[in-house]
C-alpha positions as CSV (number, residue, x, y, z in Angstrom):
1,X,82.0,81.5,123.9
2,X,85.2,83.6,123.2
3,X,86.6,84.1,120.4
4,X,89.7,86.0,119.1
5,X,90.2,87.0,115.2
6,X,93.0,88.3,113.7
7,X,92.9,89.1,110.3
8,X,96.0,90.3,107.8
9,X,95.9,92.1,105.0
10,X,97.9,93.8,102.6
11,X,96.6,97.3,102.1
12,X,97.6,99.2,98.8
13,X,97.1,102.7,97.4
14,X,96.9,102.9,93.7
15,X,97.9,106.7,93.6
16,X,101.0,106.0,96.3
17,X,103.8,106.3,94.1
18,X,106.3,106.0,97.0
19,X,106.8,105.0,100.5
20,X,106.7,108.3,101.7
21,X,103.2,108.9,99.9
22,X,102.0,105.5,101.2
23,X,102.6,105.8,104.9
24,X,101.1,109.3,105.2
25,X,97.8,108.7,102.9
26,X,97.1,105.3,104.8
27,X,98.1,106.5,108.7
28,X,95.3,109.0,108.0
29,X,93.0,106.5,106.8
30,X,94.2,103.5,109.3
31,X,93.1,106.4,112.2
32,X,89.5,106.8,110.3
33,X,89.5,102.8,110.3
34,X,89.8,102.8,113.9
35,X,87.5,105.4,115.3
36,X,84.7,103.0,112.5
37,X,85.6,100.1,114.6
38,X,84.9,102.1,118.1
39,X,81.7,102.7,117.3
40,X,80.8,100.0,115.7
41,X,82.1,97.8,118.7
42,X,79.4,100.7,120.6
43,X,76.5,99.3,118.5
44,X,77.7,95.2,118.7
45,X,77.0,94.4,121.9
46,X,79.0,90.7,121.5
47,X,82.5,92.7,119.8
48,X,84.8,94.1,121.7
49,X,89.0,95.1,121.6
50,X,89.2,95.9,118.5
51,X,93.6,96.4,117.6
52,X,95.2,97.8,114.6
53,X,98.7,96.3,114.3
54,X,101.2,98.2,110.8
55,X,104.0,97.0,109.2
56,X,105.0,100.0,107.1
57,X,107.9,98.2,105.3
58,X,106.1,96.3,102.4
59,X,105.9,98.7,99.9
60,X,104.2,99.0,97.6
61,X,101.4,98.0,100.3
62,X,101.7,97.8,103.6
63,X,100.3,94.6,106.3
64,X,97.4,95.2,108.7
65,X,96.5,93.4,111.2
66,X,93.4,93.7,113.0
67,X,92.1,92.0,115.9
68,X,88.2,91.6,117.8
69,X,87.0,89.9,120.3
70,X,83.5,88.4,119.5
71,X,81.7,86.9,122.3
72,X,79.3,84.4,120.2
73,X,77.7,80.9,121.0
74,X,79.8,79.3,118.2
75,X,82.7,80.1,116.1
76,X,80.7,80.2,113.0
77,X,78.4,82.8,114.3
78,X,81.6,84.9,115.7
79,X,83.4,84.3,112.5
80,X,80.6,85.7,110.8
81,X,79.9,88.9,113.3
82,X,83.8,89.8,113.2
83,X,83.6,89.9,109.3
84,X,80.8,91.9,109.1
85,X,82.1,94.4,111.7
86,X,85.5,94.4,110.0
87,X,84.4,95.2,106.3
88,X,81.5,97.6,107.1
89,X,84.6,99.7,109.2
90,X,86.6,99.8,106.0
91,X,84.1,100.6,103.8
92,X,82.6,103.8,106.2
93,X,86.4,104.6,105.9
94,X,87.2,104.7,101.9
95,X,88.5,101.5,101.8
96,X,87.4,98.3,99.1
97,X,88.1,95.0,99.2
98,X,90.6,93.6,96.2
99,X,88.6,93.2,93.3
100,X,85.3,94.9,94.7
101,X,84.4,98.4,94.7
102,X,85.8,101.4,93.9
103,X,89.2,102.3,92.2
104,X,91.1,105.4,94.7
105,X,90.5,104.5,97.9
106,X,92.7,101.5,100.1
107,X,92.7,98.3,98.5
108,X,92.6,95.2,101.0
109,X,93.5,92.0,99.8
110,X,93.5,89.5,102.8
111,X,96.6,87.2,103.6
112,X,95.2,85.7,106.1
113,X,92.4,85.2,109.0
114,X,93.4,83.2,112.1
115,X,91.1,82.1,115.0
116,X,91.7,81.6,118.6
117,X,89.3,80.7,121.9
């Protein structure tokens, strides 16, 4: 079975004082977020596609999307897979999850989570 995730999040920077500051400390780290995803998509045999969608106009934060295809035997499974996948990738890149880990790094507090077959 197919199925498509897309998750949305809006992504802040404690130190980003400005949208200027925002945009260029998170692009870097958004480009770190998606060379995690490659090879982790190389080591999950069932993930694939992984896309990176920004909306740079939400300051103080800005909105991610992401997007995997996980090839699982039921959504629950897949649900699980993509999740794993998804916060592993943002932690090997500096980034927490709001109100978990560390203060500095990206802070990603999730809007939303949509599923698709």
């Amino acid at each position: 079975m197919r199925t498509e995730i897309e998750w949305s999040f809006l992504v802040t920077l404690e130190e980003a004082r400005k949208q200027g500051d925002l945009v260029a400390k998170l692009d870097g780290h958004f480009n770190l977020l998606m060379e995690e995803l490659v090879k982790l998509v190389a080591a999950y045999s069932t993930v694939r596609n992984p896309e990176l969608n920004v909306d740079y106009t939400s300051f103080p934060g800005v909105v991610l999307e992401v997007e995997l295809i996980v090839d699982e035997k039921d959504e629950a499974k897949a649900l699980g897979t993509g999740r794993s996948v998804l916060w592993e990738a943002i932690r090997r890149s500096g980034g927490h999850e709001k109100g978990k880990g560390t203060h500095g790094g990206p802070c990603y507090g999730q809007l939303s989570m949509i599923t698709a077959r």
